[in-house]
C-alpha positions in Angstrom: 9.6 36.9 25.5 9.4 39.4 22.2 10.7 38.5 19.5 13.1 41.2 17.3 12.6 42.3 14.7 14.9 40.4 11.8 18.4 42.1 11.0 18.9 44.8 7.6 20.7 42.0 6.1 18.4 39.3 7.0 15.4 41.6 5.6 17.6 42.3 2.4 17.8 38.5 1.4 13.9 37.9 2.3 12.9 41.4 -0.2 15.1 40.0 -3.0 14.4 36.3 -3.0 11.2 36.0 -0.7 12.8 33.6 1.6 16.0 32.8 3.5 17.0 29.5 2.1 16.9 31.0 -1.9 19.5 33.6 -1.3 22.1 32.3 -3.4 26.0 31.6 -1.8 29.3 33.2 -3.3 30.1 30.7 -6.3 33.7 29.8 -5.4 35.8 29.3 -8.5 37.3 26.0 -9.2 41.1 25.3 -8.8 41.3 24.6 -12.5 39.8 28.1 -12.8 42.4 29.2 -10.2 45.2 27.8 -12.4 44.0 28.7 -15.6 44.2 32.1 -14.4 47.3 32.0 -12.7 48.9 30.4 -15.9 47.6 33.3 -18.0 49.0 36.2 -15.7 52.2 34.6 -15.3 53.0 33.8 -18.4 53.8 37.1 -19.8 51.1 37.7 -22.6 49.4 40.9 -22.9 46.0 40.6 -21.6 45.5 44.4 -22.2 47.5 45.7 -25.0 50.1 48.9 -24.0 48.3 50.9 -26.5 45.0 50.4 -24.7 46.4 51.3 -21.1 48.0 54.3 -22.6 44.8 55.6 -23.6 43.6 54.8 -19.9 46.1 56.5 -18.3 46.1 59.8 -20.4 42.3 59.8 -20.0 42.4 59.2 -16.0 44.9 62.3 -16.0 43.2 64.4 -18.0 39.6 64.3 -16.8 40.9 64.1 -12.8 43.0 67.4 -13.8 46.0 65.7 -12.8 47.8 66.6 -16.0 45.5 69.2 -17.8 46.0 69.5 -21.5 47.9 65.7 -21.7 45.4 64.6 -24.4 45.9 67.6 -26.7 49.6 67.3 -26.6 49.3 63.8 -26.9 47.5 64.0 -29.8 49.5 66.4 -31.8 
């Protein structure tokens, strides 16, 4: 019986970290971590301030041409 050849993923793993059993798995985060970052979503701070997502979104429709000319008016 012939043996095939080892999957793309398999060979992936082996070219990265030489061997099967030092391919590192997904950390999982903790359910403190979950919480903690439930508790900060939810409670209504700013993460991001307006002004900062402002300056996103006139930047993401400007350079994609969606709304030429937004950062010139929005600057004067």
């Amino acid at each position: 019986m012939r043996d095939h050849p080892p999957r793309p993923d398999e060979r992936i793993i082996r070219s990265a970290t030489g061997t099967r059993d030092e391919a590192t798995r997904l950390v999982q985060m903790s359910e403190k971590e979950r919480a903690d970052i439930f508790k900060t979503k939810s409670s209504g701070k700013e993460i991001i301030t307006r002004e900062a997502l402002f300056d996103v979104f006139v930047n993401t429709f400007t350079e994609d041409s969606s709304l030429p000319g937004l950062d010139v008016f929005m600057d004067g």
